[in-house]
C-alpha positions as a Markdown table, in Angstrom:
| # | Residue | x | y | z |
|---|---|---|---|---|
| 1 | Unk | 113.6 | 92.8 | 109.0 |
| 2 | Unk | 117.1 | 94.7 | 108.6 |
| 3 | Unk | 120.3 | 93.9 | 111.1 |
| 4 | Unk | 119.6 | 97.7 | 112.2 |
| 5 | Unk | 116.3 | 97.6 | 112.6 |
| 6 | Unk | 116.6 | 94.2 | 114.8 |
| 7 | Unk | 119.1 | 96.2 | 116.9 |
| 8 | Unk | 116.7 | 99.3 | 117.4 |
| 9 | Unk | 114.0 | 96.8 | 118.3 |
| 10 | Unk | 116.5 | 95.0 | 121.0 |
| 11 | Unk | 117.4 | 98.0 | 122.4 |
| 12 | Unk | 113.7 | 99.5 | 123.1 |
| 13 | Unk | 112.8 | 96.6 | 124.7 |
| 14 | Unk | 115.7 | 95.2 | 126.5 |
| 15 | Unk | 115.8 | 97.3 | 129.4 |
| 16 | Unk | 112.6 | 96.6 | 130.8 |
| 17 | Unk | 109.6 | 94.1 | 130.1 |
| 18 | Unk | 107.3 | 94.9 | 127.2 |
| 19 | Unk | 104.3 | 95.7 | 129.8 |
| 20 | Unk | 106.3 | 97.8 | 132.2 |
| 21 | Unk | 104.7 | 102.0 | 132.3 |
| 22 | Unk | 108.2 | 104.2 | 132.4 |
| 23 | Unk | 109.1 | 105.0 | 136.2 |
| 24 | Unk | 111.0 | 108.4 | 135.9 |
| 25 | Unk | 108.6 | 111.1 | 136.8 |
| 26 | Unk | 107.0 | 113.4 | 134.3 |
| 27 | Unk | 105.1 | 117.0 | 135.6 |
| 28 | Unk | 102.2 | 117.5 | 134.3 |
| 29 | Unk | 102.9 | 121.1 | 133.1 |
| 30 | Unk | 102.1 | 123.2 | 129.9 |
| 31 | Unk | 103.2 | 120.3 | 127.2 |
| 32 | Unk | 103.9 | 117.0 | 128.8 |
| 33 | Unk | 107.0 | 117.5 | 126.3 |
| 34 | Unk | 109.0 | 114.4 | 127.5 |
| 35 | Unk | 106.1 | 112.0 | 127.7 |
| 36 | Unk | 106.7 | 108.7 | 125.9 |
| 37 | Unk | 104.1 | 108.0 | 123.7 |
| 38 | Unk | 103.1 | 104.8 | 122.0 |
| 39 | Unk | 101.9 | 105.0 | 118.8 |
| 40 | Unk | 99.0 | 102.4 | 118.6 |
| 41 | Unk | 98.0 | 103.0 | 114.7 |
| 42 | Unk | 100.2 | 104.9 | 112.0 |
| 43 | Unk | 101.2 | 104.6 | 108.4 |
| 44 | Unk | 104.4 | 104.4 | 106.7 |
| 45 | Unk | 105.6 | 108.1 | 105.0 |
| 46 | Unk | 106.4 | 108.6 | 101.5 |
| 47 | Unk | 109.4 | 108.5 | 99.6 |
| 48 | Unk | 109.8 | 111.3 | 97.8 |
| 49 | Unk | 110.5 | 115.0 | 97.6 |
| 50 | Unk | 107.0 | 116.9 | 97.1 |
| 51 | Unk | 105.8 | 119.9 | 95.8 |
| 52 | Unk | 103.1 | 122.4 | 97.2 |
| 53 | Unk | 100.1 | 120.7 | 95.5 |
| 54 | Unk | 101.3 | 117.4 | 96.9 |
| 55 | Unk | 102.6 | 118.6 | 100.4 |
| 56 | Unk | 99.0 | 120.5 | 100.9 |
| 57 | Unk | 97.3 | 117.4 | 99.7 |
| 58 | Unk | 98.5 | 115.5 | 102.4 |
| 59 | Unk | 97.4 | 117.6 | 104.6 |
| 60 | Unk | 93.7 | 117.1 | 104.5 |
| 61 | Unk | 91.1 | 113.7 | 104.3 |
| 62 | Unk | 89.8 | 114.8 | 101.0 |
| 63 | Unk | 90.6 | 114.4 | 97.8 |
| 64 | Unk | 93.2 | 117.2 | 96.8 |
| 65 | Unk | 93.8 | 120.7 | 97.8 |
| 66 | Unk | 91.7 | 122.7 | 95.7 |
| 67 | Unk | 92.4 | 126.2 | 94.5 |
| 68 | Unk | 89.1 | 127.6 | 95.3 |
| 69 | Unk | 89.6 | 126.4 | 99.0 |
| 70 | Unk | 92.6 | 128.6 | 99.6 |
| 71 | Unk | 95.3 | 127.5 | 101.0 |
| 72 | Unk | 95.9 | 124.2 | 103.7 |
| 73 | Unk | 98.1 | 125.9 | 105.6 |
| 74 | Unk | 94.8 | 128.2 | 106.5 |
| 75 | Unk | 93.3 | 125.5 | 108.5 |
| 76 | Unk | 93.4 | 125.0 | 112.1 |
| 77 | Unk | 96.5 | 121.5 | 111.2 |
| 78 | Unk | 98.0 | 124.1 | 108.7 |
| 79 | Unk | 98.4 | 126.7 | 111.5 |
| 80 | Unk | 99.7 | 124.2 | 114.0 |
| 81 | Unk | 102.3 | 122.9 | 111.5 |
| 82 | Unk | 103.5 | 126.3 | 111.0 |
| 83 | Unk | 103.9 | 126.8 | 114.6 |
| 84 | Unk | 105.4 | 123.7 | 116.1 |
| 85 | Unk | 107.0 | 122.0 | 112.5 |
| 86 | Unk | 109.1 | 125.0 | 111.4 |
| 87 | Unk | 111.6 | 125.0 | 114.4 |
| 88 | Unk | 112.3 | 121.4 | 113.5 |
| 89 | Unk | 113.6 | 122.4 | 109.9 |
| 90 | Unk | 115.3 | 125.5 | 111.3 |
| 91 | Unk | 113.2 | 128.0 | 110.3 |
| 92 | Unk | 111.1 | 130.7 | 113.0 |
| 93 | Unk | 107.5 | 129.5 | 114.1 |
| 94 | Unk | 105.2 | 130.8 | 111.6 |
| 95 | Unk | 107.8 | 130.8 | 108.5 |
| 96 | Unk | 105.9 | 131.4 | 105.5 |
| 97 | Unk | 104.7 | 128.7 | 103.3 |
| 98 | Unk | 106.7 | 128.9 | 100.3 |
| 99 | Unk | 110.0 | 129.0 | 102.9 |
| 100 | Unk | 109.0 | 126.2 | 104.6 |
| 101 | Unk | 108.8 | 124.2 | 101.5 |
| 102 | Unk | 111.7 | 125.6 | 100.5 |
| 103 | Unk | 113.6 | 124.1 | 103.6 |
| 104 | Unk | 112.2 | 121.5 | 103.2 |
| 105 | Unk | 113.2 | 119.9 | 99.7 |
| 106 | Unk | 116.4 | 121.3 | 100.6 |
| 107 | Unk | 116.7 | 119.1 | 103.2 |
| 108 | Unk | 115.5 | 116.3 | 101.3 |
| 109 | Unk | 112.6 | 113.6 | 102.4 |
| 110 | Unk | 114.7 | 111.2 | 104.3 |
| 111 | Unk | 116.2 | 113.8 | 106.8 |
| 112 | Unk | 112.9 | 115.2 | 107.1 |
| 113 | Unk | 111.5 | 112.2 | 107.8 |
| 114 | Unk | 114.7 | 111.6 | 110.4 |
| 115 | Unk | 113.9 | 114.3 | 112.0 |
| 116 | Unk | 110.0 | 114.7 | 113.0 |
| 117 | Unk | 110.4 | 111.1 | 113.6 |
| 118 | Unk | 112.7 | 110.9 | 115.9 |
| 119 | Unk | 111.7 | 114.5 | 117.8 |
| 120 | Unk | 108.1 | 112.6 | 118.2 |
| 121 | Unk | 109.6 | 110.7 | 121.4 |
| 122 | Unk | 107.8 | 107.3 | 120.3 |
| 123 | Unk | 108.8 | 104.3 | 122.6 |
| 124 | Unk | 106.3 | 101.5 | 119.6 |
| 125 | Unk | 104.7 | 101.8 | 116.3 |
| 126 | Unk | 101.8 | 100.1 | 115.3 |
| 127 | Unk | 101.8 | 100.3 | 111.3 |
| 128 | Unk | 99.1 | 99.6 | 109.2 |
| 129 | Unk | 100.9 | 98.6 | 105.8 |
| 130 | Unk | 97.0 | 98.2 | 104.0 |
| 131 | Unk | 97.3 | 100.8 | 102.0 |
| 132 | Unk | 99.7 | 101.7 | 99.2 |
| 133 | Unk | 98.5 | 104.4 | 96.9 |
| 134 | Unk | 102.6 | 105.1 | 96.2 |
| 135 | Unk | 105.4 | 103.9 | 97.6 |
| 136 | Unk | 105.7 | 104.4 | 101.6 |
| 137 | Unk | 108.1 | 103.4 | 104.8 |
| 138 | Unk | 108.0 | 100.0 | 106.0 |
| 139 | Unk | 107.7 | 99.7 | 109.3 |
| 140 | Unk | 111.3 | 98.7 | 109.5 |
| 141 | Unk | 112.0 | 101.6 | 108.3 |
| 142 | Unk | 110.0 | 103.5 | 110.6 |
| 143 | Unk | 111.5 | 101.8 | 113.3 |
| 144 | Unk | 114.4 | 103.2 | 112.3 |
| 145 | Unk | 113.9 | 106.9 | 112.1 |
| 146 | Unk | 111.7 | 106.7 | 115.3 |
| 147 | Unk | 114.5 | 105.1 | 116.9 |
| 148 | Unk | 110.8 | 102.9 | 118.9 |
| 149 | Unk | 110.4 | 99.1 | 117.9 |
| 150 | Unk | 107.4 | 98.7 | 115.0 |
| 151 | Unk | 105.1 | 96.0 | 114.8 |
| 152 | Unk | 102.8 | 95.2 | 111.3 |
| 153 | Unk | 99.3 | 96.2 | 111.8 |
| 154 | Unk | 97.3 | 93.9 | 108.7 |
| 155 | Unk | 94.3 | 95.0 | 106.7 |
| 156 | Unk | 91.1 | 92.3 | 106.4 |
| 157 | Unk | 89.8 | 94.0 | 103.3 |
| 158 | Unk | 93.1 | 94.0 | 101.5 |
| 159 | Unk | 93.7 | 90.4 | 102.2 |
| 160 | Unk | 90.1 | 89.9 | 100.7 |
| 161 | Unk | 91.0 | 91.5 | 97.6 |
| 162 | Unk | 94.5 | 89.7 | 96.9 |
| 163 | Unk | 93.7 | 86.1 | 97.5 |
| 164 | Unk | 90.1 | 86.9 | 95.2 |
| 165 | Unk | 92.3 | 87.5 | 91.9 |
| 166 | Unk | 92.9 | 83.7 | 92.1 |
| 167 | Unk | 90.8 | 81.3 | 90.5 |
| 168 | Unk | 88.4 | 79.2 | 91.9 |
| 169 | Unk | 85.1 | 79.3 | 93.4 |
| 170 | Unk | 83.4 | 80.8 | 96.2 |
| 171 | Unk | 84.1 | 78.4 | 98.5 |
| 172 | Unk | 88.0 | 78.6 | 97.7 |
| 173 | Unk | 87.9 | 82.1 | 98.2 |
| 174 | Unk | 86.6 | 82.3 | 101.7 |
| 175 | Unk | 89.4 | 79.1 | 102.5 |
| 176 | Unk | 92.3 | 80.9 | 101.3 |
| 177 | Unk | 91.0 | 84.3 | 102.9 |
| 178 | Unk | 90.8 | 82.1 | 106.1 |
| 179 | Unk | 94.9 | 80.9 | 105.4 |
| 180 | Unk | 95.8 | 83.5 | 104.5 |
| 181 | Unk | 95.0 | 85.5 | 107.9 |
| 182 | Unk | 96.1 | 82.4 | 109.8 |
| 183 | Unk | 99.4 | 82.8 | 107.9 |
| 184 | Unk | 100.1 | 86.1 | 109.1 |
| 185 | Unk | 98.4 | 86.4 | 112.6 |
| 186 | Unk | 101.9 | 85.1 | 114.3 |
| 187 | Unk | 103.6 | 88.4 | 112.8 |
| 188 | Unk | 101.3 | 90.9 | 113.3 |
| 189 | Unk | 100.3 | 92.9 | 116.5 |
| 190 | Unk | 96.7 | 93.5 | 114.9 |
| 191 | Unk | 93.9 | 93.1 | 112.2 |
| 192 | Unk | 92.4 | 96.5 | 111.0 |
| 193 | Unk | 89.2 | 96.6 | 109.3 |
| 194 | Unk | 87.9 | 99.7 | 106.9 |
| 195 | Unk | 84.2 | 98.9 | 106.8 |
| 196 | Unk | 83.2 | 102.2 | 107.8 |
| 197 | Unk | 84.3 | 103.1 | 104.1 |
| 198 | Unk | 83.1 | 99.5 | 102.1 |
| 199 | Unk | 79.1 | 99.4 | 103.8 |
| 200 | Unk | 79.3 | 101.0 | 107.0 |
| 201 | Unk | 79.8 | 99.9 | 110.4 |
| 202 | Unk | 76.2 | 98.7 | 110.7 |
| 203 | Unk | 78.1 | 94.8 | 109.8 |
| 204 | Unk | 76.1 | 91.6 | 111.1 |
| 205 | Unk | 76.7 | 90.5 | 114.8 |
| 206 | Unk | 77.1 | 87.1 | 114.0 |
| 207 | Unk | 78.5 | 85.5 | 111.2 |
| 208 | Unk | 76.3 | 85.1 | 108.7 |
| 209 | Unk | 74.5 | 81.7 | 108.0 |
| 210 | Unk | 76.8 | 79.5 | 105.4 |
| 211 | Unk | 74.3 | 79.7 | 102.3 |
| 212 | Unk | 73.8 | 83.8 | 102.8 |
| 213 | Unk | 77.7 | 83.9 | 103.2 |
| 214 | Unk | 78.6 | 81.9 | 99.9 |
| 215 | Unk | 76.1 | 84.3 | 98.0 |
| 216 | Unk | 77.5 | 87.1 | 99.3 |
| 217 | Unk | 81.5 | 85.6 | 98.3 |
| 218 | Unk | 80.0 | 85.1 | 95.0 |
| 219 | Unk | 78.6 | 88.5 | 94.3 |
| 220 | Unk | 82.1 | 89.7 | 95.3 |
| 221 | Unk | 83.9 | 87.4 | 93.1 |
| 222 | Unk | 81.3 | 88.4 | 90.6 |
| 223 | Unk | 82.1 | 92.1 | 90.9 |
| 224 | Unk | 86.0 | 91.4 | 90.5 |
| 225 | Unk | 85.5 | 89.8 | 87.6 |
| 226 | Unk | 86.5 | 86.5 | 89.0 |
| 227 | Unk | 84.2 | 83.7 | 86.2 |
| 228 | Unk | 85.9 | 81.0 | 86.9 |
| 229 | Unk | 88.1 | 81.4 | 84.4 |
| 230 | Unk | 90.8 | 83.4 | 86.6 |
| 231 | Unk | 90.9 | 86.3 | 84.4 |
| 232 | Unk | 93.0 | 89.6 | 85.3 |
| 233 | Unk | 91.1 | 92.3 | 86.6 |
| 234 | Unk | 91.9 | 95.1 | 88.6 |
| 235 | Unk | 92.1 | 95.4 | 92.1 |
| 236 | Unk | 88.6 | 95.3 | 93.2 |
| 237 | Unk | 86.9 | 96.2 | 97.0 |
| 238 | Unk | 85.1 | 94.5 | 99.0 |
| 239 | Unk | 81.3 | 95.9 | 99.9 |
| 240 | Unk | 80.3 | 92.5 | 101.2 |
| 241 | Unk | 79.4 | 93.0 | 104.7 |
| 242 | Unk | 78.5 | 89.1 | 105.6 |
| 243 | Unk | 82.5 | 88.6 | 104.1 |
| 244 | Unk | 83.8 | 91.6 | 106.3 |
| 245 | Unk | 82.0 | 89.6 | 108.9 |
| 246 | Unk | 84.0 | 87.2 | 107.9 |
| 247 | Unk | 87.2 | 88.4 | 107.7 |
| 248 | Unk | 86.5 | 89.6 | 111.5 |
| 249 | Unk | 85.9 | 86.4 | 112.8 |
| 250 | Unk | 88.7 | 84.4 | 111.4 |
| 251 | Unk | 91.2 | 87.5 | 112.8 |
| 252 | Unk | 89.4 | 87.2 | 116.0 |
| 253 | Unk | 90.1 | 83.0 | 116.3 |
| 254 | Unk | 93.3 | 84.0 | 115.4 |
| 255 | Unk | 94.1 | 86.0 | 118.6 |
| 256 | Unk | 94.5 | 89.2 | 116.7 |
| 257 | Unk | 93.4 | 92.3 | 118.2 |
| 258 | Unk | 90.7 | 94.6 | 115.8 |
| 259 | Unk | 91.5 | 97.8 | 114.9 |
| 260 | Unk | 88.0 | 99.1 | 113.2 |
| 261 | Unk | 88.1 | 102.8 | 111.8 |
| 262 | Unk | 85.7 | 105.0 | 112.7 |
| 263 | Unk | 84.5 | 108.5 | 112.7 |
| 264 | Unk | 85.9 | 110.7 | 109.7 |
| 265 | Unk | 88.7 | 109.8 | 106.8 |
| 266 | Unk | 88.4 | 110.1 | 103.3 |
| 267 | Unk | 86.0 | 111.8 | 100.9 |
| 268 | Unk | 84.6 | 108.2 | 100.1 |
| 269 | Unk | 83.6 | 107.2 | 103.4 |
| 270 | Unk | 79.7 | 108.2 | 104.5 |
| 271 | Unk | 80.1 | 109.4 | 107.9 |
| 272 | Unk | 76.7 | 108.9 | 109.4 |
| 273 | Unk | 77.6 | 105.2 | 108.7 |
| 274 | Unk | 80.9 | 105.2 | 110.5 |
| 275 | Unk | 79.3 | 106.0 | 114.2 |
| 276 | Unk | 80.9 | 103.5 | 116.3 |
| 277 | Unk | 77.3 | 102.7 | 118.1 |
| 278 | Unk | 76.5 | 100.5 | 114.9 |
| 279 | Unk | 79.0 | 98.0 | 115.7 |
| 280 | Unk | 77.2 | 97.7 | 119.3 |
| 281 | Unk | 75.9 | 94.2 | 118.2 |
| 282 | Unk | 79.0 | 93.1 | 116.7 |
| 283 | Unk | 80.6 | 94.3 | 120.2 |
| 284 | Unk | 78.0 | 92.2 | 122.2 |
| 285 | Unk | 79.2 | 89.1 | 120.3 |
| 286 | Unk | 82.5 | 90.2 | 121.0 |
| 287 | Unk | 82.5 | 91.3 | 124.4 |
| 288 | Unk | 83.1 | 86.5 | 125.5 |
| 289 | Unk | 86.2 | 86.5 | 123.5 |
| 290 | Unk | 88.1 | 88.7 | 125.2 |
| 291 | Unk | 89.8 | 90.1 | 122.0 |
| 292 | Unk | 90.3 | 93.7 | 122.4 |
| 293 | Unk | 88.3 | 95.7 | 119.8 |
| 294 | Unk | 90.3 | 99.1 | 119.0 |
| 295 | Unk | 87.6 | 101.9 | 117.9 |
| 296 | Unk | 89.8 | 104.2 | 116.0 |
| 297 | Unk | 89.8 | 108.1 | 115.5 |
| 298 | Unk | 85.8 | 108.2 | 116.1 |
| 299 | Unk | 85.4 | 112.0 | 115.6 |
| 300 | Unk | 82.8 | 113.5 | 115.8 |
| 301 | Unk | 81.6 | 110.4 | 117.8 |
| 302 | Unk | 84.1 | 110.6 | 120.9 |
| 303 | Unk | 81.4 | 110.0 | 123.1 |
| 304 | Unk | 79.7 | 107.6 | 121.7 |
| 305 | Unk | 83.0 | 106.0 | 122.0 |
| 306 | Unk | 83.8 | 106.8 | 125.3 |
| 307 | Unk | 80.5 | 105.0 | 126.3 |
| 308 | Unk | 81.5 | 102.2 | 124.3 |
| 309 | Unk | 84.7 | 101.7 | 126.0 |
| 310 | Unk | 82.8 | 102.2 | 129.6 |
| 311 | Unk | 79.9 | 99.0 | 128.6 |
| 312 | Unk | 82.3 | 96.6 | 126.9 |
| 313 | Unk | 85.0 | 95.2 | 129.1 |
| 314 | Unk | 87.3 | 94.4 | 125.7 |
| 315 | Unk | 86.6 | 98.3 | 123.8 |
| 316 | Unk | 89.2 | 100.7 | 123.6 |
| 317 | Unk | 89.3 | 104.1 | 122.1 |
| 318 | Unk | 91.3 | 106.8 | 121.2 |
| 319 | Unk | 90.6 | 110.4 | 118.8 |
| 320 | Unk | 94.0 | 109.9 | 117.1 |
| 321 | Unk | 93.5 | 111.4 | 113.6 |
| 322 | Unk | 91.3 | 114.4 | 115.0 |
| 323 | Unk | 94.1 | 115.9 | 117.4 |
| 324 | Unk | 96.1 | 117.3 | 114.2 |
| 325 | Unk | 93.3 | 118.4 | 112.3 |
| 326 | Unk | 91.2 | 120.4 | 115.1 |
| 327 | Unk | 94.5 | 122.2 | 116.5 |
| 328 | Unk | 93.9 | 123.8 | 119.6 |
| 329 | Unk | 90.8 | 122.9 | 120.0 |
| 330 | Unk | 92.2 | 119.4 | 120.6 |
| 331 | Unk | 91.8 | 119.6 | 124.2 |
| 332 | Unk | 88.3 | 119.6 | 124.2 |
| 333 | Unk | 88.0 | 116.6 | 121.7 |
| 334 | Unk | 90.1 | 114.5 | 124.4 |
| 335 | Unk | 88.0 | 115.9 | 126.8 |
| 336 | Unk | 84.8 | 114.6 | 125.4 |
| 337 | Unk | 86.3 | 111.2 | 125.0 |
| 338 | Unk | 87.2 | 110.9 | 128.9 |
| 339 | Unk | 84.0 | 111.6 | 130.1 |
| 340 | Unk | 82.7 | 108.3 | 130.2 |
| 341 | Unk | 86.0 | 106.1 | 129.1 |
| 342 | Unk | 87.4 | 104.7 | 131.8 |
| 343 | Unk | 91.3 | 105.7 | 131.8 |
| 344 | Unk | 92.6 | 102.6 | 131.3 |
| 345 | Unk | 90.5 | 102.1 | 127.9 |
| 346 | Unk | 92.1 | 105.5 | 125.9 |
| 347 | Unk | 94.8 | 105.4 | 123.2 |
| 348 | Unk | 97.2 | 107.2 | 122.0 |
| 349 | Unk | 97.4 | 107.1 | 118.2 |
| 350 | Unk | 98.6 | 109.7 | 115.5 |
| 351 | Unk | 97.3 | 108.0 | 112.0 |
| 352 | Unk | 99.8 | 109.8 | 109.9 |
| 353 | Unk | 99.9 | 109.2 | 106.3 |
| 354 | Unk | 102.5 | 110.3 | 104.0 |
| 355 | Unk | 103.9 | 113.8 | 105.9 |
| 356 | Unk | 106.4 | 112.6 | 108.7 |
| 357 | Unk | 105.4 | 116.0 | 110.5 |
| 358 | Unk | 102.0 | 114.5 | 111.1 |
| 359 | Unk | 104.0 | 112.0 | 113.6 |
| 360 | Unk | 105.5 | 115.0 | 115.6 |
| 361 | Unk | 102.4 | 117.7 | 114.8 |
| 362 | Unk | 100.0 | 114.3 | 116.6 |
| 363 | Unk | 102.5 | 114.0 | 119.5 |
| 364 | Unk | 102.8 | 117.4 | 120.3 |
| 365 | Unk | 99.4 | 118.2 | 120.3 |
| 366 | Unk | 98.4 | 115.0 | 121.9 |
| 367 | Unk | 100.8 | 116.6 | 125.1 |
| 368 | Unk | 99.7 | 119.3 | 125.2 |
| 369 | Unk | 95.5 | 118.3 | 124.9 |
| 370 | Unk | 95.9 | 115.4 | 127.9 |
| 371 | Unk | 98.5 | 118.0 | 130.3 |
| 372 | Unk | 94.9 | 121.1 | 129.6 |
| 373 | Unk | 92.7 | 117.8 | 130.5 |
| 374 | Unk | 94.5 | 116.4 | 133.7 |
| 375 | Unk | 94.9 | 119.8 | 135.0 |
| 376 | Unk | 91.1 | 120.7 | 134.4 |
| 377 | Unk | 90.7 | 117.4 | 136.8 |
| 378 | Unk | 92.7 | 119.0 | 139.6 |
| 379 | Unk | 94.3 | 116.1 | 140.6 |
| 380 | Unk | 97.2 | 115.2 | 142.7 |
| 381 | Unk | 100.6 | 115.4 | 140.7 |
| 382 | Unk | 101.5 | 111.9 | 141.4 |
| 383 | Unk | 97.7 | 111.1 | 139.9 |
| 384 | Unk | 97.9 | 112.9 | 136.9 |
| 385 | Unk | 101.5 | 111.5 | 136.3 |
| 386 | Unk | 100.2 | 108.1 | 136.8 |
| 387 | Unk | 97.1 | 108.7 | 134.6 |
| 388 | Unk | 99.2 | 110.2 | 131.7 |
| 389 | Unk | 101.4 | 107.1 | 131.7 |
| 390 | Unk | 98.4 | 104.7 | 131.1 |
| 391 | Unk | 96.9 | 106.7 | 128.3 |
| 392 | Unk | 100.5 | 107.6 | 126.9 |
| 393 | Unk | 101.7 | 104.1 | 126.8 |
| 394 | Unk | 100.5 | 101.7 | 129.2 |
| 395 | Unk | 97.0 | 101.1 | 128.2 |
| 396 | Unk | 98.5 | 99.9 | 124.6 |
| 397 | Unk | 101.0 | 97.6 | 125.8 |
| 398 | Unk | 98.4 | 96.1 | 127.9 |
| 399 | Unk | 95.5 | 96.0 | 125.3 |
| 400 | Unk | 97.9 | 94.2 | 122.6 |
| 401 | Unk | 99.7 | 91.7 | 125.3 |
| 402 | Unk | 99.0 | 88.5 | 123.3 |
C-alpha cells in the first residue's frame, strides 16, 4: 500500500473508533445528500478513456450493448445517469449522450474517476479484486479518489483456479487451496463466493464426505487440463460444488466473513438458481459459527432475503447492484427488503464495475430510496436519523468487526 494511501487510511479512521456510527445529525429530507455511506462490496474502475460502445457496455449485466436494443442511456440507470452524473462533469441534467461523452474523454478517466468518487461521500470500501477482465483500480487506489479507507474483499473461486495450474494431485490441490486462503485471511476484510454463476446456490450444507470431495477435485483438475504432468492451460472455472463447499469452509475457519452473490449479474449466471433460499441449508450449518454470511444484491429475491436475514442470527442483506439499474423505482426495491429484515441486518453496497459514476449514481439513489422509505414509516426524526445511520454505515462496521 502507497505512503498516500496509508495517510488517507489514518486519517478516516483516526478520529474516532472503527465501530463508532457518525454523531452529527442528518434530516431525513428529500435525499439524505450528506449521509455517509459505507460501501460494503465494489470493484475497482478501469483505466482507460472509453468510447460509446464501451461506455454503454458498462452500463448493463449483459454481454454488450447491442444495436438492435437501442440505446443504454434509454433505460431506467441510463436516465438516472443523465440526470444526477452530468452536473458532476459540468454539463446541464439531461445533456445529450454524445455531449456527455464528449465531456467526458475531455476530462480524461482519472479526473472522472476523481470526481464521482470523491462526490460519492464514502467513509470504507470493500473491494472485490476477483475479477480482472482488463486492467482496473486497486483498492489503494480507490482509496485514494474516495478519499474513505479500502479494505481487499478475496474471491474463493479465483483462488481455486490459480493454485490448480500447479502440478500435483488432487489431494495437493485442495492443500494448497486450503494455504492459500489461510495466507491471505489476515489481509482481507472478506471471502466472496460466485456460485450462483459456477452451479448455483443450491451448494451442500456440509462439507462433503473426503472420498466424494477428492472425486470432485479431480474432475476439476481433469477439466483444467491438470494430468499430472503440469501442463499450461488456460484459466479454467470451477463448477465443482463439493470444492466451493470447500473453499467456504476453510474461509469460514479462517474468520473471514462470506460475501455470496445472489440474485441477478451476468448473462452467464441462471437466475432461478441464484435465489438466496437455496443456500438455507448451508445457512443452518452456518448459523453456530457466528461468521457473518453477506447475501449480496438478491434482486428479484429481496424478500426472500429479508426473511433470511430475520431467521439466521449471522445473515445480512443488502439490494446493492439493483438501486442503479431500477432508477426510481429504487425505493420500492428497498422497501421490499425491509419488510422482514431486521434494521440492523441491511447493507449498503453499490457493486460498481468499471464506470466510476456507478459509485456516485449507487450513492445517490441509495439516499434518496432509504429518505422515501423512512418517511413512508412515519417515524420520529431522531428514529429515522438513527435508523439511517445503521443501514448507512453502522451495520457494516459491526458485521465485519473481526
Amino acid at each position: 500500500m502507497s505512503d498516500e494511501t496509508t495517510e488517507v487510511n489514518d486519517a478516516m479512521s483516526s478520529d474516532q473508533p472503527q465501530d463508532a456510527v457518525p454523531s452529527p445529525p442528518v434530516p431525513v429530507g428529500a435525499d439524505l445528500a450528506a449521509l455517509p455511506l459505507f460501501d460494503h462490496h465494489c470493484h475497482g474502475v478501469v483505466t482507460r478513456d472509453l468510447d460509446r460502445q464501451d461506455f454503454e457496455t458498462l452500463l448493463t449485466e449483459g454481454t454488450s450493448a447491442g444495436p438492435r436494443g437501442g440505446t443504454l442511456f434509454d433505460s431506467a440507470i441510463g436516465i438516472e445517469l443523465r440526470r444526477h452524473c452530468a452536473p458532476v462533469l459540468g454539463l446541464d441534467p439531461f445533456a445529450e449522450p454524445d455531449a456527455y461523452l464528449e465531456r467526458r474523454a475531455a476530462l480524461g478517466w482519472s479526473e472522472v474517476s476523481r470526481r464521482f468518487l470523491s462526490a460519492s461521500g464514502l467513509v470504507g470500501l470493500h473491494v472485490d479484486i476477483g475479477y480482472t477482465p482488463e486492467p482496473l483500480t486497486s483498492p489503494e487506489e480507490l482509496a485514494r479518489l474516495a478519499v474513505a479507507p479500502a479494505q481487499t474483499v478475496v474471491r474463493l473461486e479465483s483462488i481455486a483456479e490459480d493454485v490448480v495450474r500447479r502440478p500435483g494431485n488432487a489431494r495437493d490441490f485442495l492443500n494448497r487451496a486450503a494455504e492459500r486462503i489461510a495466507l491471505v485471511a489476515p489481509e482481507a476484510v472478506a471471502a466472496k463466493t460466485v456460485a450462483a454463476y459456477r452451479c448455483g446456490l443450491a451448494l451442500p450444507a456440509r462439507e462433503v464426505p473426503g472420498i466424494v470431495l477428492t472425486m470432485a477435485a479431480r474432475e476439476f483438475m481433469h477439466r483444467a487440463g491438470k494430468s499430472g504432468a503440469g501442463k499450461a492451460v488456460p484459466r479454467p472455472r470451477v463448477i465443482e460444488p463439493a470444492v466451493i463447499r470447500f473453499l467456504i469452509a476453510r474461509a469460514i475457519e479462517a474468520g473471514l466473513p462470506l460475501q455470496v452473490h445472489t440474485g441477478f449479474g451476468d448473462a452467464d449466471l441462471d437466475l432461478h438458481e441464484a435465489d438466496p433460499l437455496l443456500l438455507t441449508p448451508m445457512l443452518r450449518e452456518l448459523e453456530p459459527t457466528g461468521v457473518p454470511v453477506l447475501l449480496l444484491h438478491t434482486y428479484p429475491f429481496q424478500r426472500h432475503a429479508g426473511y433470511l436475514a430475520q431467521v439466521f442470527d449471522n445473515v445480512f442483506c443488502d439490494v446493492g447492484l439493483a438501486i442503479p439499474h431500477t432508477g426510481r423505482r429504487a425505493h420500492v426495491v428497498l422497501a421490499e427488503l425491509l419488510e422482514l429484515a431486521p434494521f440492523g441486518k441491511v447493507l449498503y453496497s453499490s457493486d460498481a464495475f468499471g464506470l466510476p459514476e456507478l459509485y456516485y449514481l449507487g450513492a445517490v439513489l441509495f439516499r434518496r430510496a432509504l429518505s422515501r422509505v423512512l418517511e413512508e414509516m412515519a417515524l420520529p426524526s431522531g428514529e429515522a436519523e438513527r435508523i439511517a445511520h445503521l443501514i448507512a454505515r453502522g451495520n457494516a462496521e459491526r458485521a465485519y468487526r473481526r
